[in-house]
N, C-alpha and C positions, 0 to 999 in steps of 0.2 A: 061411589065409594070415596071419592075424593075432597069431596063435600063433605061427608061426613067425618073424615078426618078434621079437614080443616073445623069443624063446630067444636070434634071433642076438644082441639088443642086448646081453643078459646074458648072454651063452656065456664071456667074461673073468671072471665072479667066480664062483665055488663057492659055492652059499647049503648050508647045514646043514641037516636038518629040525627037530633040534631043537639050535637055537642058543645055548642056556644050557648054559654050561663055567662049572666050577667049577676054580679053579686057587689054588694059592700060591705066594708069590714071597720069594725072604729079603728086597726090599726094593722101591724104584723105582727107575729107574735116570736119570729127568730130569721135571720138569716146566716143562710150556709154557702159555701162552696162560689165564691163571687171569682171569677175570672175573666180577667183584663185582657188582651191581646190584641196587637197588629196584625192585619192583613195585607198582604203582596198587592200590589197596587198593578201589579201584570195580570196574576194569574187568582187571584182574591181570595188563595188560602192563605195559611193560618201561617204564622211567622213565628214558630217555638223558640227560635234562640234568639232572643232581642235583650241586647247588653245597653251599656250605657253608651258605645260610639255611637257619631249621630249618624252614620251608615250603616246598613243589613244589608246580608244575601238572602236572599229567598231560596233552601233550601230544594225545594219542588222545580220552578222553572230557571233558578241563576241569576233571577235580575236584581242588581244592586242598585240599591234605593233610600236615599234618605229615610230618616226614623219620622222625622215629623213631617213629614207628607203621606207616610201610611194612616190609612183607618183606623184608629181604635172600634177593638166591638168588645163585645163583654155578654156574661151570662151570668143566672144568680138565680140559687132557692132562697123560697121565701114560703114561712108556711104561717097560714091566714086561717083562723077561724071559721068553718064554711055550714050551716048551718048544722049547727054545733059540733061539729067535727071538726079534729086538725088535720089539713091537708099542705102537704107541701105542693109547692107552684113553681113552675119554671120561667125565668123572662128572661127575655135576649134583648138585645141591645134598642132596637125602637122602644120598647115599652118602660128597659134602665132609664133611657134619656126622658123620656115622659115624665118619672117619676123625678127625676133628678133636676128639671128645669122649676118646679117649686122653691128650688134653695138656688144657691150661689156656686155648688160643686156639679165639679162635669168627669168623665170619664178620666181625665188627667190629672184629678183629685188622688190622692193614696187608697188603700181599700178601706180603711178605719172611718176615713171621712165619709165616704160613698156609701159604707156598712150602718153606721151612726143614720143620716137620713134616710134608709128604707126602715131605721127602727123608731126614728122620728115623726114621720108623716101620718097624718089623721086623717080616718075617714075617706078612704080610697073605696072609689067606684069603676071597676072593669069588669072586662070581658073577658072567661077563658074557656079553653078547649077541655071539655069535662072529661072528653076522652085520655085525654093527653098530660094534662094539669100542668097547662102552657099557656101563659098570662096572654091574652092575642092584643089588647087595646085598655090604655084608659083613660078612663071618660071623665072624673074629676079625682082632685088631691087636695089637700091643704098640710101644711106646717103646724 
């Protein structure tokens, strides 16, 4: 019975067996919701209150830590043409930095700049979880 449950809940979405699509796109077609953040360099969450001192606390474990010795990570939709359909994509920070080392900005850039080269780049080839629509690798870029 339990089983069966769990089928009806998911009976709306198609899962793949094997979820990794490799696709190319001539470009992006919009990015949304780009978010920048530090992480705790103790406890490697997420640092919500990050001002302009160059010291934080880390809310979660206490430890006071310079700003620029934390991580930036980052996340970002990006919705791509997918055969012929528009699909929004999810990437986190390995796959930002991938597309970001084509130009000359980096995570420390403002979000305009960073926003401009995911709407600039041509001709992107990766990999994502078709399950998930979460960019996992990519495999070429160009300007």
């Amino acid at each position: 019975a339990q089983f069966l449950s769990i089928n009806r809940r998911y009976a709306h979405k198609t899962y793949i067996l094997n979820p990794e699509k490799e696709v190319n796109v001539p470009q992006f077609k919009f990015v949304n919701k780009l978010i920048i953040y530090v992480t705790c360099q103790a406890c490697k969450r997420k640092i919500h209150d990050v001002s302009q001192d160059k010291n934080i606390k880390c809310k979660n474990c206490g430890a006071r830590q310079r700003q620029t010795d934390c991580k930036r990570e980052a996340s970002v939709q990006l919705m791509a043409a997918i055969e012929n359909k528009d699909v929004w994509l999810t990437a986190f920070t390995d796959v930002i930095e991938d597309i970001l080392a084509a130009s000359d900005i980096n995570l420390k850039n403002d979000s305009d700049a960073i926003e401009d080269v995911f709407l600039d780049v041509k001709n992107v080839t990766f990999k994502y979880n078709a399950n998930r629509n979460v960019i996992t690798n990519i495999l070429s870029v160009s300007l």
